[in-house]
DRENDO-1510 file (C-alpha; in Angstrom, 1 decimal, always signed):
<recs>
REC; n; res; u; v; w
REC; 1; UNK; +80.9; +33.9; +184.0 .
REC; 2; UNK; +81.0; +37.0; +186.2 .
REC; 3; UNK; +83.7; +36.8; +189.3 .
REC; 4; UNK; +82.5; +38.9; +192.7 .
REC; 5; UNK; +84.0; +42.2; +192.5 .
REC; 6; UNK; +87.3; +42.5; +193.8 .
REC; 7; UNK; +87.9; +44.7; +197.6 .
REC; 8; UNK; +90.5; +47.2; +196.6 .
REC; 9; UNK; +93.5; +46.7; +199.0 .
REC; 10; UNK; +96.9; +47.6; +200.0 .
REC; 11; UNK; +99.7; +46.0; +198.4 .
REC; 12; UNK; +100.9; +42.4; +199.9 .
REC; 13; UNK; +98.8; +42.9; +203.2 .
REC; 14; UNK; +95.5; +43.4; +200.1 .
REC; 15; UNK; +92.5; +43.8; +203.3 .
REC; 16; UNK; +94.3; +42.4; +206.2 .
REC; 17; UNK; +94.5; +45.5; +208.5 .
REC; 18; UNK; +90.6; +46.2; +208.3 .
REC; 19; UNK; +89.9; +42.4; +208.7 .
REC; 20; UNK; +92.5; +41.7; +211.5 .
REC; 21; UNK; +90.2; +44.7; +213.3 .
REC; 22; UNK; +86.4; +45.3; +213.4 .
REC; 23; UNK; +86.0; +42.4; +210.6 .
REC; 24; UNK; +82.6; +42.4; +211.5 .
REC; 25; UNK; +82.2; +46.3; +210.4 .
REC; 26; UNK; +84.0; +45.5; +208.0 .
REC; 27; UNK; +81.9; +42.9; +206.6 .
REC; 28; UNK; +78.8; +45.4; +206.9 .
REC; 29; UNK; +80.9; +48.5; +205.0 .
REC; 30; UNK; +81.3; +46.3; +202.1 .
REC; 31; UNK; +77.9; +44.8; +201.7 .
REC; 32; UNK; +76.8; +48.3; +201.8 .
REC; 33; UNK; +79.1; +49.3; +199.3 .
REC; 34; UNK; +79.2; +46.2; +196.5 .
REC; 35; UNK; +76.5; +43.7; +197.6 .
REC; 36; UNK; +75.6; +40.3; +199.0 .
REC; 37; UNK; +79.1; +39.1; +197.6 .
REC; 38; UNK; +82.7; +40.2; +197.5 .
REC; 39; UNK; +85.9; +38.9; +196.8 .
REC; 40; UNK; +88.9; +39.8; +199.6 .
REC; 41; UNK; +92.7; +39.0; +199.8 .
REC; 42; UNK; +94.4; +39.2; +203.3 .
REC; 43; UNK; +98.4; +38.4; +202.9 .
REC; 44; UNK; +98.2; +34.9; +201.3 .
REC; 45; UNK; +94.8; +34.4; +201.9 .
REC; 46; UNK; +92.2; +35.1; +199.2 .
REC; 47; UNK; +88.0; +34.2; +200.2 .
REC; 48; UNK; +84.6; +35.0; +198.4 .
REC; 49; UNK; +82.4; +36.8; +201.3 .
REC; 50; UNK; +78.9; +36.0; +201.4 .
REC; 51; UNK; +76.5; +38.2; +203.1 .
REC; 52; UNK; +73.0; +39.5; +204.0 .
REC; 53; UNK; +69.9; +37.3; +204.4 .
REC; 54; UNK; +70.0; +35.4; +201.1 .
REC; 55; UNK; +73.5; +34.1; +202.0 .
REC; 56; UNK; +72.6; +32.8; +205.3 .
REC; 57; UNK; +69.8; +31.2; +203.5 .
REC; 58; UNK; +72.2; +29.8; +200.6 .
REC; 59; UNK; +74.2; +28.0; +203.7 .
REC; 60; UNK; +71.1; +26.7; +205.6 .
REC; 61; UNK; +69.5; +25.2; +202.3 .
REC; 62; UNK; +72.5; +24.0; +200.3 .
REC; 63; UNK; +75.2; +24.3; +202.6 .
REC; 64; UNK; +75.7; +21.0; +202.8 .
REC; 65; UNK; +75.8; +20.3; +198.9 .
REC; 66; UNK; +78.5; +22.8; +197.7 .
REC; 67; UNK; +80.9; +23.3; +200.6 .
REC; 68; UNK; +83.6; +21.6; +202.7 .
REC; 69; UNK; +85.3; +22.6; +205.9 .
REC; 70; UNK; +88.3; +20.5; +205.7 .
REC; 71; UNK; +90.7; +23.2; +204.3 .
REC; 72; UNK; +89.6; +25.8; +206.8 .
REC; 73; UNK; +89.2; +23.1; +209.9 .
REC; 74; UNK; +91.2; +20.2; +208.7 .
REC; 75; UNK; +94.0; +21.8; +210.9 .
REC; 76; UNK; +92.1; +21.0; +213.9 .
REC; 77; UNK; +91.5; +17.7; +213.5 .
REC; 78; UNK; +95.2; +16.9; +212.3 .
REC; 79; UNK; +96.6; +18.4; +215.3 .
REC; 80; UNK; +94.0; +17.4; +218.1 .
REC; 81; UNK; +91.3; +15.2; +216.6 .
REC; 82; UNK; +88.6; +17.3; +216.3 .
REC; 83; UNK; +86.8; +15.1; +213.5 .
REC; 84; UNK; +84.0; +17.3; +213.5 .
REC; 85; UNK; +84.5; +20.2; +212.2 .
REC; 86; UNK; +85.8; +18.6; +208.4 .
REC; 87; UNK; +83.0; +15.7; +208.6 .
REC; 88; UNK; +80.3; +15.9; +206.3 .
REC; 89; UNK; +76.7; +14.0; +205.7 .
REC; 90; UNK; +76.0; +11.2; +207.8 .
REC; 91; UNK; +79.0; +11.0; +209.7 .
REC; 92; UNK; +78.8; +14.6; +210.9 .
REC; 93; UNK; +75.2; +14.9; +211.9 .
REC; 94; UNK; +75.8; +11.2; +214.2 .
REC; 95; UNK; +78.7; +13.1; +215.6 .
REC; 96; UNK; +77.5; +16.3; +216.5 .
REC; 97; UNK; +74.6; +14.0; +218.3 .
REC; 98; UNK; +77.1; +12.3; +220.4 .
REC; 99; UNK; +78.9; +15.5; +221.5 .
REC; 100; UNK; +75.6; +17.6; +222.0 .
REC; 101; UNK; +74.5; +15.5; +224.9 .
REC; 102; UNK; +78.0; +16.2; +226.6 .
REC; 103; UNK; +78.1; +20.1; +225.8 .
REC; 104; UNK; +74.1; +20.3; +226.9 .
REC; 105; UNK; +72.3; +22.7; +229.4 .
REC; 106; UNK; +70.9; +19.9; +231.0 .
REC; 107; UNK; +74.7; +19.1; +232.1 .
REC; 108; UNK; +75.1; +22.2; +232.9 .
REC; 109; UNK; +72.3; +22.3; +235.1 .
REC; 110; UNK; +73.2; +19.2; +237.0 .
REC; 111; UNK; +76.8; +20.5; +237.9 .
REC; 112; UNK; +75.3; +24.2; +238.3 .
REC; 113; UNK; +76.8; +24.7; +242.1 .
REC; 114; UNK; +79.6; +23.8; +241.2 .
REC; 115; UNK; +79.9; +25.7; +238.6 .
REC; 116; UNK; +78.4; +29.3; +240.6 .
REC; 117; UNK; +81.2; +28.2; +243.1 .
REC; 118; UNK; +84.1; +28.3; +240.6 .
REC; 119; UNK; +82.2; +31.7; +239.1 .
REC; 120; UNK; +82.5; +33.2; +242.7 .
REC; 121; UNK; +86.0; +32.1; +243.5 .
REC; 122; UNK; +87.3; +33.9; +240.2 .
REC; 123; UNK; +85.6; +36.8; +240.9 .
REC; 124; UNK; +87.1; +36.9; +244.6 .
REC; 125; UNK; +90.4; +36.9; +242.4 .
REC; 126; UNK; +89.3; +39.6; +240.5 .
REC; 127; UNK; +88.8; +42.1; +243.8 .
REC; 128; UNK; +91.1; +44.9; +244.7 .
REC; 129; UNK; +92.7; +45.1; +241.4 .
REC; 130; UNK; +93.3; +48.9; +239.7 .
REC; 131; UNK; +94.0; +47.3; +235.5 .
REC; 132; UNK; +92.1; +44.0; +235.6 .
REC; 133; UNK; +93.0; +42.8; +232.0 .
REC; 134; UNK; +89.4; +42.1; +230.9 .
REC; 135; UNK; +89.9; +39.2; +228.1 .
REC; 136; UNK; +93.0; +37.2; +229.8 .
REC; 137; UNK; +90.4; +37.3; +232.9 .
REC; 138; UNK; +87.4; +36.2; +231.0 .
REC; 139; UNK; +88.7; +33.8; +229.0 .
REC; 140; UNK; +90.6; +31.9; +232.3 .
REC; 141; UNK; +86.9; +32.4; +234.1 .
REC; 142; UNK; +85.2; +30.4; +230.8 .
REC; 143; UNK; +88.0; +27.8; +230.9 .
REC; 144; UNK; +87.3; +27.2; +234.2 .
REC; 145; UNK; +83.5; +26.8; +234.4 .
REC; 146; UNK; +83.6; +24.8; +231.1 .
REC; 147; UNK; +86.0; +22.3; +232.4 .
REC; 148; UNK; +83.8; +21.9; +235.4 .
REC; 149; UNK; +80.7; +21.9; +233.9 .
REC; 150; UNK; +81.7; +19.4; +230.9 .
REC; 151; UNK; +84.1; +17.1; +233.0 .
REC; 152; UNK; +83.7; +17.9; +236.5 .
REC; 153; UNK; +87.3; +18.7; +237.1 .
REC; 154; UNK; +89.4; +22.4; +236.2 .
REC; 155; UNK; +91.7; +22.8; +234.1 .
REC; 156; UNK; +93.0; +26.0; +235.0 .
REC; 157; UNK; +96.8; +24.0; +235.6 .
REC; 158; UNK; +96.9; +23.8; +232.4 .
REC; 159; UNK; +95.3; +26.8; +230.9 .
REC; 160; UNK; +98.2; +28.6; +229.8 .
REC; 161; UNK; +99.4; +25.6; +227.8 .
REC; 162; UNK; +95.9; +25.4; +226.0 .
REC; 163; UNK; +95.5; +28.6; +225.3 .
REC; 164; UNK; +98.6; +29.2; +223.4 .
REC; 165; UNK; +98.3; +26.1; +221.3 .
REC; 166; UNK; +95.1; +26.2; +220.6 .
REC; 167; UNK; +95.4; +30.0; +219.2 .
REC; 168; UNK; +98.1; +28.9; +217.1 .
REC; 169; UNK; +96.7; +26.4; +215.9 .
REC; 170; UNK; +94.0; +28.7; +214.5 .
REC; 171; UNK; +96.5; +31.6; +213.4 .
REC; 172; UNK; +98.1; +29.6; +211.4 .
REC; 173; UNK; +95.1; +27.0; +209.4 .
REC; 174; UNK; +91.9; +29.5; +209.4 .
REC; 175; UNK; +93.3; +33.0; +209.9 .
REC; 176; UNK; +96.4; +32.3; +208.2 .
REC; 177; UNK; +98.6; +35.5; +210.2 .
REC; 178; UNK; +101.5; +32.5; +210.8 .
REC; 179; UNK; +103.1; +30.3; +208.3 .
REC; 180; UNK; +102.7; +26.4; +208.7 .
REC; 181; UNK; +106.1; +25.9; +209.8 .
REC; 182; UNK; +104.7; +27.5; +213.2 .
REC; 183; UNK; +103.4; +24.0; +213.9 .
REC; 184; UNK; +106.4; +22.1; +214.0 .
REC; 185; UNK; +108.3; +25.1; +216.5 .
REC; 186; UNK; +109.9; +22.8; +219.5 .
REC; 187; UNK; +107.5; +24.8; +222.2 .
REC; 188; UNK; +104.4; +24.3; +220.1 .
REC; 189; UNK; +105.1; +20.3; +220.0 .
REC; 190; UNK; +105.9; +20.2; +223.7 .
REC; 191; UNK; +102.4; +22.4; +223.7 .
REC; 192; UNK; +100.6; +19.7; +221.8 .
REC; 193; UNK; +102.0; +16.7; +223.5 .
REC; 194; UNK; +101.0; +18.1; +226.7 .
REC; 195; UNK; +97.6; +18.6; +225.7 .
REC; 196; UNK; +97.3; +14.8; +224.4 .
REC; 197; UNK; +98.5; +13.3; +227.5 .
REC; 198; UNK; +95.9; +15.8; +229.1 .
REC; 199; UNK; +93.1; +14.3; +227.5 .
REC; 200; UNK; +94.1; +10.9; +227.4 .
REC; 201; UNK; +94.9; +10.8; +231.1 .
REC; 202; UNK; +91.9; +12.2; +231.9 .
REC; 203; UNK; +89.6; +10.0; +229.4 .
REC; 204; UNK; +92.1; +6.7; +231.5 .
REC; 205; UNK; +90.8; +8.5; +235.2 .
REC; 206; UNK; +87.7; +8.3; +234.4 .
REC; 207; UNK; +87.5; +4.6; +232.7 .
REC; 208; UNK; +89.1; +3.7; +235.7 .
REC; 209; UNK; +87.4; +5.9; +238.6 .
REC; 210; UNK; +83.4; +6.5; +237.2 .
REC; 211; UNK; +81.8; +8.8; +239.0 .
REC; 212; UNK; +78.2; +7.7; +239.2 .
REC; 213; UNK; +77.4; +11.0; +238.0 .
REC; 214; UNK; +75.5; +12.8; +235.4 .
REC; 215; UNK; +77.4; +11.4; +231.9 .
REC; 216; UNK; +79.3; +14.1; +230.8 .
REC; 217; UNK; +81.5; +14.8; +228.0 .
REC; 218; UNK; +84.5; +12.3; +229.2 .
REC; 219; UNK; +82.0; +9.6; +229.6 .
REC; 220; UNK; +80.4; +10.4; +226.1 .
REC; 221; UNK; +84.0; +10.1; +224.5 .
REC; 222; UNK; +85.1; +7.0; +226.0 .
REC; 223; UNK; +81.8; +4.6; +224.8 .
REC; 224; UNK; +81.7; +6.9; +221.6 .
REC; 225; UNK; +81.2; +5.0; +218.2 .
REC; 226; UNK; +80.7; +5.8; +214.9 .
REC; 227; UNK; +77.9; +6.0; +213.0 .
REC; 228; UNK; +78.1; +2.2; +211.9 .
REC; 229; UNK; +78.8; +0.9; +215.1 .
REC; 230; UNK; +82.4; +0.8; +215.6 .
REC; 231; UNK; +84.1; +2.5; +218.2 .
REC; 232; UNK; +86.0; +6.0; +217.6 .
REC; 233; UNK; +89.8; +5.9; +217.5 .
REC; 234; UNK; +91.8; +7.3; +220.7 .
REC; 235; UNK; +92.9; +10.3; +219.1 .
REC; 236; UNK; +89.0; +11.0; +218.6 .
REC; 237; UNK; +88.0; +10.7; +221.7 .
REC; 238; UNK; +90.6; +12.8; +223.0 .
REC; 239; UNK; +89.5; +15.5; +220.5 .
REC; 240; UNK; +86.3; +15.0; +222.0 .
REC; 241; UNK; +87.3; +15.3; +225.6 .
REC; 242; UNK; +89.3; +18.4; +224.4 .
REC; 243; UNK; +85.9; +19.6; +222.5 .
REC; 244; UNK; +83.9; +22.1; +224.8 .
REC; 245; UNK; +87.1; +23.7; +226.0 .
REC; 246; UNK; +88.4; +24.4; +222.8 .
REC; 247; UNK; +84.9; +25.4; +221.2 .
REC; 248; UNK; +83.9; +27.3; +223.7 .
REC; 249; UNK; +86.3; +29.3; +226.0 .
REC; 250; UNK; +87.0; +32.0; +223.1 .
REC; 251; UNK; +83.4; +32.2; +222.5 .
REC; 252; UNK; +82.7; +32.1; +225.6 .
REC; 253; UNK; +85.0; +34.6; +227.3 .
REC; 254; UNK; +85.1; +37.2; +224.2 .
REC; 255; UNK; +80.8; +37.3; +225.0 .
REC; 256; UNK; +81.5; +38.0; +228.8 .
REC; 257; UNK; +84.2; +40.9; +227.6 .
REC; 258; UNK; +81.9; +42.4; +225.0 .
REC; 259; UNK; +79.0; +42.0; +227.7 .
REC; 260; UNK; +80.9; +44.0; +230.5 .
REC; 261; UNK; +81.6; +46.6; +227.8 .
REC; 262; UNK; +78.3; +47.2; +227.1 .
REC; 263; UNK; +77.6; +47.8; +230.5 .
REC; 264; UNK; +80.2; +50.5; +231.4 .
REC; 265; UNK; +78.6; +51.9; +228.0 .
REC; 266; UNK; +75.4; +51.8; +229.0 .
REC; 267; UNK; +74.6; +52.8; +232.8 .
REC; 268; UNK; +71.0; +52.3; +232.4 .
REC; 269; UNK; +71.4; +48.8; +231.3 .
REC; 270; UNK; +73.8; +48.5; +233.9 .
REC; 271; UNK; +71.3; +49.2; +236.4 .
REC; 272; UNK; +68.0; +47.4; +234.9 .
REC; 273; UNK; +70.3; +44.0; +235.1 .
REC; 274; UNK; +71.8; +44.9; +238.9 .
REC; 275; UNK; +68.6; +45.5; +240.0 .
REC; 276; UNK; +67.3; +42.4; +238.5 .
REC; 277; UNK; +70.1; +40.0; +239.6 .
REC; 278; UNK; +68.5; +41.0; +242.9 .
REC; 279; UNK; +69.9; +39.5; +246.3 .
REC; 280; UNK; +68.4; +36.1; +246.2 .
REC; 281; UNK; +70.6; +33.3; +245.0 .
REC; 282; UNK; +71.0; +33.1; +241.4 .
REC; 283; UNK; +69.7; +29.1; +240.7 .
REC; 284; UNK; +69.2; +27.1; +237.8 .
REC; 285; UNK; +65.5; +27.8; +237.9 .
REC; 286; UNK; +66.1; +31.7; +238.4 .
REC; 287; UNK; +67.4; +31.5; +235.0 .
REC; 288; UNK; +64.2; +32.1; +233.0 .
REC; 289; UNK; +63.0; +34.9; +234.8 .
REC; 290; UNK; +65.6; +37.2; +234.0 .
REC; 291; UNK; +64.7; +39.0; +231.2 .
REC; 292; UNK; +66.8; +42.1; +230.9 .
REC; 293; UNK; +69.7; +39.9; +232.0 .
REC; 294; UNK; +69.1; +37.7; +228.9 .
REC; 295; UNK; +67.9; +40.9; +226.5 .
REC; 296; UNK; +71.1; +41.9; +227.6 .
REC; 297; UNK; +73.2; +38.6; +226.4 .
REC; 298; UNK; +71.2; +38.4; +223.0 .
REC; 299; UNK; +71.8; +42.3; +222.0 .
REC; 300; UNK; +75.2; +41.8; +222.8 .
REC; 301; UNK; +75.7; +38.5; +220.5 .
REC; 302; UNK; +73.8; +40.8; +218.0 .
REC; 303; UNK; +76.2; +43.7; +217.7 .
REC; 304; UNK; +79.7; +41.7; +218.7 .
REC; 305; UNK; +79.4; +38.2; +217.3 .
REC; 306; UNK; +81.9; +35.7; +218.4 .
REC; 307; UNK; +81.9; +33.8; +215.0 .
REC; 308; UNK; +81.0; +36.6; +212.4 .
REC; 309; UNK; +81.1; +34.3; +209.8 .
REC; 310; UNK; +81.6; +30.6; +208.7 .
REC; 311; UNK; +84.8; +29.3; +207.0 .
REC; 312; UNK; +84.2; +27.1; +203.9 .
REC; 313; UNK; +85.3; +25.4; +200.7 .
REC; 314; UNK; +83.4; +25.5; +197.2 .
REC; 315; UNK; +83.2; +21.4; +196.4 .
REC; 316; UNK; +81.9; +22.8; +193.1 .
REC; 317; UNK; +81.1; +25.5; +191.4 .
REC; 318; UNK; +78.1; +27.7; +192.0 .
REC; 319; UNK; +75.8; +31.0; +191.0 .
REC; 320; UNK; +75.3; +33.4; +193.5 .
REC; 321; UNK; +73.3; +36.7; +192.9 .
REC; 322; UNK; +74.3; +36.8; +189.5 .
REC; 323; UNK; +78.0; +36.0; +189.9 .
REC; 324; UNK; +80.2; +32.5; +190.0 .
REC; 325; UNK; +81.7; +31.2; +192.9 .
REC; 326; UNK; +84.6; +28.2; +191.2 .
REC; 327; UNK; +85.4; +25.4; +192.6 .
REC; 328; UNK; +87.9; +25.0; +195.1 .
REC; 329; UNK; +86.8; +29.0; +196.2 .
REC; 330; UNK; +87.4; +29.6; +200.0 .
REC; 331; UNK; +83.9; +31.1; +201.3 .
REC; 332; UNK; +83.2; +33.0; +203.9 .
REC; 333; UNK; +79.8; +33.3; +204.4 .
REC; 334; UNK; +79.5; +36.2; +206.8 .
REC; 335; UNK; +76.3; +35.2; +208.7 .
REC; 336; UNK; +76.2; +37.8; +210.7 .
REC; 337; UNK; +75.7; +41.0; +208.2 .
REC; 338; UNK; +72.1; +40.9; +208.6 .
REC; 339; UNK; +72.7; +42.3; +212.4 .
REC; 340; UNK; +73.4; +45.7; +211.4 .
REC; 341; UNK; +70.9; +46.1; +208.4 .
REC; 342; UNK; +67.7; +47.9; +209.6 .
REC; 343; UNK; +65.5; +45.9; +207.7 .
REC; 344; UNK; +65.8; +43.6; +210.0 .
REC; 345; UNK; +67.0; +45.5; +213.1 .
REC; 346; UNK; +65.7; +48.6; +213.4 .
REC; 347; UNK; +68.2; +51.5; +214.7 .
REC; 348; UNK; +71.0; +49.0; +214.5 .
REC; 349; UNK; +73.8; +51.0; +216.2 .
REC; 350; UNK; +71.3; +51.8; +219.5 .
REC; 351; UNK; +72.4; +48.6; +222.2 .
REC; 352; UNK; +68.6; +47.6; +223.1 .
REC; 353; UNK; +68.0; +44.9; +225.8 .
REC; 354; UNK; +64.7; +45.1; +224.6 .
REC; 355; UNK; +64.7; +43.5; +221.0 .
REC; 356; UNK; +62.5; +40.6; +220.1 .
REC; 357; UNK; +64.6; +38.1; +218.5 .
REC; 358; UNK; +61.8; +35.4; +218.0 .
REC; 359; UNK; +61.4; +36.0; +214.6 .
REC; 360; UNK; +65.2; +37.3; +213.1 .
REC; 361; UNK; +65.9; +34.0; +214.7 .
REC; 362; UNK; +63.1; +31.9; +212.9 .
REC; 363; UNK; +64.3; +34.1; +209.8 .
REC; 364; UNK; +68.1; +32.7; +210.2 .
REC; 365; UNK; +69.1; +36.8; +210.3 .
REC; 366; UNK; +70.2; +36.7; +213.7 .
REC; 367; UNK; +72.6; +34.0; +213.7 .
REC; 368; UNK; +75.3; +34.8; +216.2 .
REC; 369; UNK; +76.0; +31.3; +216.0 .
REC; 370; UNK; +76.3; +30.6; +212.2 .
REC; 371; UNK; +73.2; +28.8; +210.3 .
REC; 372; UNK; +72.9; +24.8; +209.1 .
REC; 373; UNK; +74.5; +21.9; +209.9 .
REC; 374; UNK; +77.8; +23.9; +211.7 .
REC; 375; UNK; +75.6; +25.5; +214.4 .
REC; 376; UNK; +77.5; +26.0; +217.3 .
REC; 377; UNK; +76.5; +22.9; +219.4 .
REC; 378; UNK; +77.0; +24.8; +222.6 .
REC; 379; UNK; +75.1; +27.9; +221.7 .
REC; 380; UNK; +71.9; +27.1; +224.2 .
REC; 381; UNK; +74.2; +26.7; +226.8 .
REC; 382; UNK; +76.7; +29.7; +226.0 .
REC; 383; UNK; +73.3; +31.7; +226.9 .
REC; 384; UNK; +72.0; +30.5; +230.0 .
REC; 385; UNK; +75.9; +30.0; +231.5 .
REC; 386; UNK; +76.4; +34.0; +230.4 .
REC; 387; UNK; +72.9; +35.0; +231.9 .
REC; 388; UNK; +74.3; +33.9; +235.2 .
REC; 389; UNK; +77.5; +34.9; +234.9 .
REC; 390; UNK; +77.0; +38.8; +234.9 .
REC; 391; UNK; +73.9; +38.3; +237.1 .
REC; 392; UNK; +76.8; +36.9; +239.8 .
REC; 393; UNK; +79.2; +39.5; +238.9 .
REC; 394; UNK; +76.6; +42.7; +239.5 .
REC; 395; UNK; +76.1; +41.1; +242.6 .
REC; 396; UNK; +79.9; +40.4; +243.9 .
REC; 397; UNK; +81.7; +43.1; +242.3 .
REC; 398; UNK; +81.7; +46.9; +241.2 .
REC; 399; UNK; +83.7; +47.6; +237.9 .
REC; 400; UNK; +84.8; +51.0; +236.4 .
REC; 401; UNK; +86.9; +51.2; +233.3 .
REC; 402; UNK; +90.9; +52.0; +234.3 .
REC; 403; UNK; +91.1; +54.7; +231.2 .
REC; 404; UNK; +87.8; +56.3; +230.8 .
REC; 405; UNK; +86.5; +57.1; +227.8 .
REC; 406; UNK; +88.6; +55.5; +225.6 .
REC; 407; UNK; +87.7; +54.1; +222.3 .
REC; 408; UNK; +86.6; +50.2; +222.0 .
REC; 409; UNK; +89.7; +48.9; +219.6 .
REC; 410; UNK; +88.4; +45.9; +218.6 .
REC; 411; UNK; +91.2; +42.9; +217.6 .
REC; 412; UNK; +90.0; +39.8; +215.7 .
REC; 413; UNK; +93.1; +37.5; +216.7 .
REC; 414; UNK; +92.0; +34.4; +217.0 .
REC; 415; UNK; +88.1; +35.9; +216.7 .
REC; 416; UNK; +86.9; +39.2; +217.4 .
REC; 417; UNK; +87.7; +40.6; +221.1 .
REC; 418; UNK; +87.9; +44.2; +222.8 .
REC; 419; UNK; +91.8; +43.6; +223.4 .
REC; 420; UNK; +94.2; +44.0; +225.5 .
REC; 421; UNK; +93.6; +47.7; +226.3 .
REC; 422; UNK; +90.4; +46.8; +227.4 .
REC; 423; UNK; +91.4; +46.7; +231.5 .
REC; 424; UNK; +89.2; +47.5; +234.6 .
REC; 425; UNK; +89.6; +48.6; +238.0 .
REC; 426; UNK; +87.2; +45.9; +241.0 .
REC; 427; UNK; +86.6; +46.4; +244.0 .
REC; 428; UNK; +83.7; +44.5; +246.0 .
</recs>
């Protein structure tokens, strides 16, 4: 039986410099260089990547056969409930049902002024300053319009706290840059307990106080049952209240950083979308007819992918273009590979607006989201919530990068992101 060729590596840190970096590149060098599937160490961490089309294929068709997610999420749900992302069959498709109606666009329509009005007060923030750090900003701005949209009330009070344990949390069960002991640090449990009385408090409000509203992710945790009937336990449905912050303000926020860079990078873009965003208000309905706006969020999910790839476990063992994958393997399958390969994308390092991604996403080659049963649930609206938010913020604001011409250094702690060098200067 034939094991996946080995990445050669540095000493102890094996391929963790290039992977804690552009992993996506990464990914794409090595396909080029050994194929569809690789083997990788990074410190103590050792997966079999899976890439190109057949692998997203392999994951869409028999995903649900050969692999878990409990070793690479079971963190998650240990910590803050998140049953989810280590459920399989059954269980995890009546799940992902329950939560998808309180992570939907149609939510997101119905709180969508309230949701423009928090968009607009953090830009006002934003004015006047000369090094606007562009991922702390962005990822506060997604906290605070997910919170809103998905529960009616902010949580930016608390958004330090979340952050910082929910990036731990991730450092140390998926990436693996901290040991477990990280977990049980006296700051981290005073982190965690806050966040539990956060949820739980707010899932007691709204039992108590309904608000006659549009049911939203609260009210979908608090009725929630299983699939045979029988109610979810607290802990549950405070992972579930906690759901759309956690899944989405790093996916979120990273998109609106890697969007604004491709702006500055691009003038013409820059100004197809301004002129477009026009002066009339930007409404729920406006959404659709915004073309270059959305060409603009889909190239930029095509070239910097939140989720590059998909963190699994081999429940058995497997073939796979000629080589064997063992049991107990951890798999990556690096969905997003087929991005950069011209066979699907023609002149893949040219940033077009205008792509038609009809067919790559029929095809299961664009998949910014992953592919299968672990599609990002909040993926439709991720889109439409990012359409508006640059079409308000070419309206409000006029940004310039603070250090000109300086190299995109991209960081992939706790997924890929431009970084903390990545600051601009705002002024209305």
């Amino acid at each position: 039986m034939t094991r996946p060729p080995q990445v050669p590596g540095l000493p102890l840190l094996g391929n963790a410099l290039p992977m804690m970096g552009d992993v996506q590149r990464f990914f794409v060098d090595t396909y080029r260089r050994l194929g569809p599937v690789y083997r990788v160490k990074a410190l103590n961490q050792a997966f079999v990547i899976m890439a190109g089309e057949r692998a997203n294929r392999f994951l869409l068709e028999h995903g649900e056969d050969v692999f878990s997610s409990e070793t690479s999420f079971g963190g998650l749900n240990h910590e803050f409930g998140m049953r989810v992302h280590v459920l399989r069959g059954r269980p995890h498709r009546h799940l992902r049902k329950v939560l998808a109606t309180g992570l939907s666009r149609d939510l997101l329509a119905a709180r969508w002024d309230d949701v423009v009005r928090e968009t607009e007060q953090a830009f006002d923030g934003w004015q006047g300053q000369r090094s606007l750090p562009v991922v702390d900003a962005c990822q506060r701005l997604a906290a605070a319009q997910l919170s809103v949209a998905f529960t009616g009330a902010s949580s930016a009070a608390r958004f330090t706290t979340l952050r910082s344990a929910f990036e731990l949390v991730l450092d140390v069960t998926i990436a693996g840059k901290w040991p477990a002991a990280a977990l049980r640090l006296p700051a981290y449990r005073r982190a965690r307990a806050e966040i539990h009385a956060f949820a739980r408090d707010a899932l007691a409000e709204r039992a108590a106080h309904p608000t006659g509203g549009p049911r939203d992710l609260l009210d979908q945790a608090l009725d929630a049952v299983d699939e045979n009937g029988e109610q979810y336990s607290l802990d549950v449905r405070a992972g579930m209240a906690l759901q759309g912050y956690f899944a989405g303000v790093n996916t979120v926020a990273y998109l609106y950083s890697f969007m604004l860079r491709a702006l500055l990078d691009n003038p013409g873009v820059l100004e197809r979308v301004t002129s477009e965003a026009g002066a009339e208000p930007i409404t729920w309905e406006r959404l659709r007819g915004l073309p270059a706006l959305r060409g603009l969020i889909l190239e930029t999910l095509r070239v910097y992918p939140p989720a590059p790839g998909s963190a699994r476990t081999a429940t058995k063992a497997f073939d796979f273009e000629g080589f064997h994958i063992a049991e107990g393997d951890r798999v990556l399958v690096a969905t997003c590979v087929p991005h950069h390969l011209a066979e699907f994308f023609p002149d893949p390092d040219r940033f077009d607006i205008d792509r038609d991604f009809t067919a790559a996403r029929r095809a299961s080659v664009y998949a910014p989201f992953s592919v299968g049963g672990h599609t990002c649930l909040g993926a439709g609206m991720t889109e439409a919530l990012a359409v508006a938010t640059v079409a308000l913020l070419v309206r409000c604001l006029t940004i310039t990068p603070t250090h000109p011409g300086r190299p995109l250094r991209i960081t992939a702690t706790p997924g890929p992101n431009p970084g903390r060098r990545f600051t601009v200067s705002v002024r209305r």
